[in-house]
N, C-alpha and C positions, 0 to 999 in steps of 0.2 A: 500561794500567799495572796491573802486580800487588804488592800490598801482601804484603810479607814477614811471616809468619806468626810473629814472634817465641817466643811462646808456646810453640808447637807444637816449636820448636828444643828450647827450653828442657827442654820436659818429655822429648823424645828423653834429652836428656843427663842430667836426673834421674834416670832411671830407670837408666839404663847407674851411675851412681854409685851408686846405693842398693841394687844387687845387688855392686858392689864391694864394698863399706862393710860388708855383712854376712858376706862373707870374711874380716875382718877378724880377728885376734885380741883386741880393744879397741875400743875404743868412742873414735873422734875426738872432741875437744873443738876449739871454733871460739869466736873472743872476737870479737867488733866494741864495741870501745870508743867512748864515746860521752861527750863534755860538754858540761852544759848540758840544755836541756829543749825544745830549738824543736821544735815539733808533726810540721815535716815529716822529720826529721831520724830523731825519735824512732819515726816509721811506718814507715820504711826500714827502720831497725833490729830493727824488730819482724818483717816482712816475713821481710828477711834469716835471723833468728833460727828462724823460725816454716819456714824452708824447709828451713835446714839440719836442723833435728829429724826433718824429713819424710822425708831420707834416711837418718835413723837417727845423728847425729852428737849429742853433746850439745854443748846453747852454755854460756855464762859468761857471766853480767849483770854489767858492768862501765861504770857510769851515773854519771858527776863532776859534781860541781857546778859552774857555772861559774867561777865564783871559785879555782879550784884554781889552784894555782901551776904556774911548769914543773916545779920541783923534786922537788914533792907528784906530779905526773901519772907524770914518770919512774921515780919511786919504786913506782908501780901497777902500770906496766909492767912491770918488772923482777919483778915478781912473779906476775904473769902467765905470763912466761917460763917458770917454774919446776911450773906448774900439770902435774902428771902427767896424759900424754896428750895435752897440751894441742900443737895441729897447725893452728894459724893464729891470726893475731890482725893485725886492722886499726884504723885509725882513724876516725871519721868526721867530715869534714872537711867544710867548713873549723873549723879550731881558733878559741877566741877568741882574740882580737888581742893580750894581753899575755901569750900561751904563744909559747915558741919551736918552730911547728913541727918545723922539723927535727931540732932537740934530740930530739923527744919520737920520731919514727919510727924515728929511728937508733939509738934505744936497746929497738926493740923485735929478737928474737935474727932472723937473718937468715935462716934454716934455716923459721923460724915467721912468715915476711913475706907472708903470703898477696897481696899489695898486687903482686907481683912473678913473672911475668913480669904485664904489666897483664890484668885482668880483662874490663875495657873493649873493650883491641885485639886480645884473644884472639876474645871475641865479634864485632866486626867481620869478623875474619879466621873467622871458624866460621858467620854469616849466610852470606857472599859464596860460603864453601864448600858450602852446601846448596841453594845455584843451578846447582850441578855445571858451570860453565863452563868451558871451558882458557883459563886467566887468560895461556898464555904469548902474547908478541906481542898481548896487549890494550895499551891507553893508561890508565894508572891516574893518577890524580890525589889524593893527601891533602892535602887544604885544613884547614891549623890544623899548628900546631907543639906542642899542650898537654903536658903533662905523662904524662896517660896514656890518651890518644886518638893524636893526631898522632904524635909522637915515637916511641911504640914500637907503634904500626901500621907506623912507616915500618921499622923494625927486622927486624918480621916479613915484609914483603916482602922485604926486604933478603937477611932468612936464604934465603926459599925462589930467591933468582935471578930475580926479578922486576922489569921495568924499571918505574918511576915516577916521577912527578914531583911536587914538591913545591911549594906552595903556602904564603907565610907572609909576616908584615905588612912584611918585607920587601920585597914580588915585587911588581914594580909594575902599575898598572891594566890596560892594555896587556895585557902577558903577561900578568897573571892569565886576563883573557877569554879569551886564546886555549886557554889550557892547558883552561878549562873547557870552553870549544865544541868541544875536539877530544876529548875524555876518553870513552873506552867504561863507565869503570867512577870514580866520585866517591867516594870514604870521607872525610866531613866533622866533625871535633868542635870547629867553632870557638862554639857555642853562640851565634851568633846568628840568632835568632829569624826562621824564615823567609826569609833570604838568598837561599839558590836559587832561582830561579825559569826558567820554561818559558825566555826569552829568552838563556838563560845557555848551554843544554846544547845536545847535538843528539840527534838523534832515537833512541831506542833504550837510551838509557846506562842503567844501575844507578846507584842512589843508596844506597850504605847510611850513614843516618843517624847519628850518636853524639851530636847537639848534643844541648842542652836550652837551654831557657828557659822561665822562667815569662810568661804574656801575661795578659791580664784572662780569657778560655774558658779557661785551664789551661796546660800544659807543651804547649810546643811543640818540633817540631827546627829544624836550618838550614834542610831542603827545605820551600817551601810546595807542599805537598800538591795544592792544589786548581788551582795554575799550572801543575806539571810534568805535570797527570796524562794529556794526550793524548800528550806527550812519550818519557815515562820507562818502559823497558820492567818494571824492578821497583824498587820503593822497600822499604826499612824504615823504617814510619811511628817519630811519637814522640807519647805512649808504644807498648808492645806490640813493638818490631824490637828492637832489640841491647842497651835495656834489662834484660828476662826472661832473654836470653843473658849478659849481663853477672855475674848473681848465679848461675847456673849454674856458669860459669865461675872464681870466685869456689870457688867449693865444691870444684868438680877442682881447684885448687890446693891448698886443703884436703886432700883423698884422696892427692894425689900424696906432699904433706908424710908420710901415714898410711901409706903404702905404702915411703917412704925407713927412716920408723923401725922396718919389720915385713924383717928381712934376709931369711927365707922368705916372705916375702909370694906368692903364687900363687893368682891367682882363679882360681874354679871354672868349669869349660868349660860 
């Protein structure tokens, strides 16, 4: 088994961005809005923050207390909006429970939805692609239907003409097993914790990981690691696989945003 080098992606595509970025006419502005104070929340965000500057973007601290209303949060956004420059802006979720989600992301401008196309399934789809395989006539399997793992990983297969199969709480026992023990290539974000294991797959397959879970050692993925590893000819662990990718990714969204609002945009050869 070879463990997918997340990092090492990651930093590939930093680098390709922060030579973009300085073509630039302006200086992108990047918001990842945040309520509330929860510690882990708050180191993402910093994270986040502290990478985008790395490629030369500036960010926007925009930090709510939890008690904010929906009304008060949308009212933030909307002014965010308006931020000269300003070429992305997310939420970080989950929201607390008496904000209305949806309310609050719909009202961020659509053009500045960095959250879209997903961050997550573009990373998935940018791992799997630096294993240089011909994905055409493999057996793909997305296990999880989520929001922004499953559903628009299945999308982006979708676009390229890729056969797959789907896997969701739906699909019953039965099938499920078989779809996994026959699968060349697994893309899983159903985030729970260790699920995959050696007896699941066959021999040889790719696992690229998106779960998470917290466990008592720290974050883990769906794949256990230490089950699949005479199995599984490459895995993306968790953390380090499609995580690092994921905030990468995240950023080219960003740039792409930078790049729509520059109508001579032309990087340098």
């Amino acid at each position: 088994m070879q463990l997918i080098d997340g990092k090492k992606i990651q930093k590939d595509i930093l680098d390709d961005i922060k030579k973009e970025v300085a073509t630039l006419t302006f200086q992108p502005v990047f918001c990842d809005v945040l309520v509330g104070a929860d510690p882990a929340s708050m180191q993402y965000v910093r994270m986040k923050n502290k990478t985008a500057e790395d490629v030369g973007m500036k960010t926007k601290n925009a930090i709510f207390p939890e008690n904010i209303s929906t009304k008060n949060l949308i009212k933030e956004i909307k002014k965010l909006n308006e931020i000269e420059n300003m070429c992305g802006i997310i939420v970080q979720l989950p929201l607390p429970k008496h904000i209305d989600t949806h309310a609050v992301l719909n009202n961020i401008e659509k053009k500045l939805d960095v959250d879209t196309p997903s961050p997550a399934a573009l990373a998935c789809m940018m791992v799997l692609d630096s294993l240089k395989i011909n994905l055409v006539d493999k057996k793909i399997v997305v296990l999880g239907q989520g929001e922004l793992v499953g559903k628009p990983v299945a999308e982006l297969l979708k676009s390229r003409e890729l056969d797959f199969e789907i896997i969701n709480s739906k699909t019953e026992e039965k099938e499920k097993l078989n779809l996994l023990k026959n699968a060349d290539i697994i893309i899983s974000g159903m985030g729970k914790g260790k699920y995959i294991t050696s007896d699941m797959i066959k021999d040889g397959v790719v696992l690229i990981d998106a779960g998470t879970s917290e466990s008592t050692g720290g974050m883990v993925g769906d794949v256990d690691l230490e089950s699949v590893k005479d199995k599984a000819s490459f895995v993306s662990p968790v953390p380090g696989g499609v995580g690092p990718v994921t905030v990468a990714m995240l950023l080219k969204n960003v740039l792409q945003v930078a790049k729509s609002l520059t109508p001579t945009y032309s990087p340098h050869p």
